[in-house]
N, C-alpha and C positions, 0 to 999 in steps of 0.2 A: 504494500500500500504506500503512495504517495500522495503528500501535501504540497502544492504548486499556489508559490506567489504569483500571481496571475489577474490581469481583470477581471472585474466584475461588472455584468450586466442586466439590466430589464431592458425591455422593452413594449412599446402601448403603441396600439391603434385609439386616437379620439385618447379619452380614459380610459379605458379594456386595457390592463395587461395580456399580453400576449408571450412575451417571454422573460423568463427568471433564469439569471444563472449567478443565486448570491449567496454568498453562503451565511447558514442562520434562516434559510428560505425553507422551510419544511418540505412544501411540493415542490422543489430544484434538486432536493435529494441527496444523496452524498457527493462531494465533490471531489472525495478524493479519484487517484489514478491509478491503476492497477496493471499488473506488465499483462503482455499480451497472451501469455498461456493463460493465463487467470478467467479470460474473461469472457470465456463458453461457460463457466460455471455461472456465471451474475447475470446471464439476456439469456431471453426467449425467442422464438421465430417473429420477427413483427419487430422488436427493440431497434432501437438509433445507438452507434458508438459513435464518441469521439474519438480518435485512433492522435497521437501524439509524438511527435520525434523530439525526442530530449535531449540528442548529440549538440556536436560545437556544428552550428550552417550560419551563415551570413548570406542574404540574413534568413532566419529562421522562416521556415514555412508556416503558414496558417495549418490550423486544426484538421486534421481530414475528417468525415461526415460519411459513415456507411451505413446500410440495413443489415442486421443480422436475420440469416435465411436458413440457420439449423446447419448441424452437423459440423462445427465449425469455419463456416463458410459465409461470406458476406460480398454483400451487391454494391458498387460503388461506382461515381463519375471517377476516372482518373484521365490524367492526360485527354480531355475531350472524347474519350469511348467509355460508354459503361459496361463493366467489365463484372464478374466473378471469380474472387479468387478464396484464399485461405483468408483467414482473419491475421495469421502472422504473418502472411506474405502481403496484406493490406498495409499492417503495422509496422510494417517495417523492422520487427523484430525486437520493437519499444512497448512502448505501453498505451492505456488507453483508457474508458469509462461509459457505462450506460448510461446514453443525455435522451432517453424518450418523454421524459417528463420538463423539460427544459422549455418545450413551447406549450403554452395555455390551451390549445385549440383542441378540439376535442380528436381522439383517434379513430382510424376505422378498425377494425377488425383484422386480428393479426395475419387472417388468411389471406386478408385483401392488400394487405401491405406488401405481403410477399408476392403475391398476386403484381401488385404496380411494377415493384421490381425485375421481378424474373421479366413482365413482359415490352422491357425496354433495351433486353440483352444485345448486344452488340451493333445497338444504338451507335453510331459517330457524328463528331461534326461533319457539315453544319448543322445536321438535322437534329442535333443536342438542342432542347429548350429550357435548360437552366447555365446555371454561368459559374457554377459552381458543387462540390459535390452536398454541401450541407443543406445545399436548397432542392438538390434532388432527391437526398435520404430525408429532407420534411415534407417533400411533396409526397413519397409513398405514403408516409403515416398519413399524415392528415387530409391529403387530395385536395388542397387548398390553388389554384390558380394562380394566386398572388405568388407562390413561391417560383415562378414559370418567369422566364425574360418575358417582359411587355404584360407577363397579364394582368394586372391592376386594369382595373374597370375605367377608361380615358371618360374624363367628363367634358361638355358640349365647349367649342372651341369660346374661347375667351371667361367661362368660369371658373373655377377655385375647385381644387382637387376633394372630392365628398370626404375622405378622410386623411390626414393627418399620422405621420409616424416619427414616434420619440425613440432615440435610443439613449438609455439615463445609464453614462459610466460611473459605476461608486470609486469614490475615492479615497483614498487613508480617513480618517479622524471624520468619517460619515456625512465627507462633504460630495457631491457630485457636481459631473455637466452633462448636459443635456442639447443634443443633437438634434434638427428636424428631418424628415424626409419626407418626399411625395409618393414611395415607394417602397414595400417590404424587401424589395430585390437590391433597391439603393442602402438601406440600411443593413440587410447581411453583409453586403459587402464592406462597409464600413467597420462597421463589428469584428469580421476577419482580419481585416485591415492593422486592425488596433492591436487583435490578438498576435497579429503575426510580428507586431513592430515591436511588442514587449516583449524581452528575454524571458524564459518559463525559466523558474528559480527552484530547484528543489531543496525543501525547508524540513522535510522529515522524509525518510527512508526508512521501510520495516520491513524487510524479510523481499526484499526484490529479489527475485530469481530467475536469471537469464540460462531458460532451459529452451535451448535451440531443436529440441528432437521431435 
C-alpha cells in the first residue's frame, strides 16, 4: 500500500458534484495505491483503475484510466487504439487503484460496462471519440456523452453554454482554486494536466512487492 502527495480534486456541473477525489471524502474511497499484482484482488468486472508510473520521466505522464474486464485483464485507450491487455502489462509493472467511485454519476450495470468496452476493441484513430483514456474508461461506466470529444449538448448560436463546469483544486491548509469550463472534456483535460505537472511523492510505503511472474 501506498500514500501519494498528490492533488486533490472535485469537481460540479451548475452545483451537482460530479466528481471527488479528496481524501476525508467517504464516497472517493480509499486513496491509497496499491502495486499492480495486488489489484485483481480489490475490482470486479465493470471497476475503473487508475494504473500509475512512479519511476524518475520528465516529465511524468498523466494517470492512465482502464476498465477492469475479469480475469486479470483490462480494456484501455493507449496510444490512440483501444486495446486489451494484462493489467500488469497496462501498469507498466507499477502500481495503481480502484477510482469507480470517483465520479458522482450514476453506473450502468457491470455487464454493460464491459459490454461498452469489449465493443470498441480495436477501435483506432481517427475514428477514436475520446481524447483521452480516462474519458473513455468513464464513458463505459457511466455512458455519459459528455465524456465523448464535442458531445456536450452546443446551445443556439450567440447564447450562454446551459451549464457551467468547476474544477475546485484543494490546497494545503484547506485553501482552494477554482477553474471554469464550458466542457467536461475541457476540464479532464485540465485535471490531467495538473496531475501530470505534479511530481507523485511517495510519503508511506508498506509491504510493496515487485512480483514480476
Amino acid at each position: 500500500q501506498l500514500v501519494l502527495s498528490e492533488p486533490q480534486f472535485s469537481a460540479f456541473r451548475g452545483q451537482e458534484c460530479i466528481f471527488s477525489k479528496v481524501s476525508g471524502d467517504p464516497q472517493a474511497g480509499d486513496l491509497s495505491v496499491y502495486p499492480a499484482s495486488a489489484l485483481p484482488a480489490l475490482c470486479q468486472p465493470g471497476d475503473l483503475l487508475e494504473l500509475l508510473y512512479l519511476g524518475p520521466s520528465e516529465p511524468p505522464p498523466p494517470p492512465h484510466w482502464a476498465v477492469y474486464v475479469g480475469g486479470g485483464q483490462v480494456i484501455h485507450l493507449h496510444q490512440g487504439q483501444i486495446r486489451q491487455d494484462s493489467l500488469y502489462q497496462a501498469a507498466a509493472g507499477d502500481a495503481g487503484r480502484v477510482v469507480s467511485s470517483w465520479y458522482r454519476y450514476r453506473p450502468l450495470l457491470a455487464e454493460l460496462v464491459v459490454q461498452n468496452a469489449c465493443g470498441h476493441l480495436g477501435l483506432k484513430s481517427p475514428d477514436v471519440c475520446w481524447t483521452n483514456s480516462e474519458s473513455f474508461a468513464a464513458w463505459c461506466r457511466f455512458g455519459k456523452r459528455e465524456f465523448k470529444a464535442g458531445g456536450e449538448l452546443q446551445p443556439p448560436a450567440g447564447a450562454q453554454p446551459r451549464h457551467q463546469y468547476y474544477l475546485k483544486i484543494h490546497l494545503a491548509g484547506g485553501e482552494a482554486h477554482t477553474l471554469r469550463f464550458h466542457s467536461l472534456e475541457d476540464l479532464i483535460r485540465e485535471k490531467r494536466r495538473i496531475d501530470a505537472s505534479s511530481q507523485l511523492r511517495v510519503i508511506q510505503e508498506l509491504a510493496l512487492v515487485d512480483d514480476k511472474e
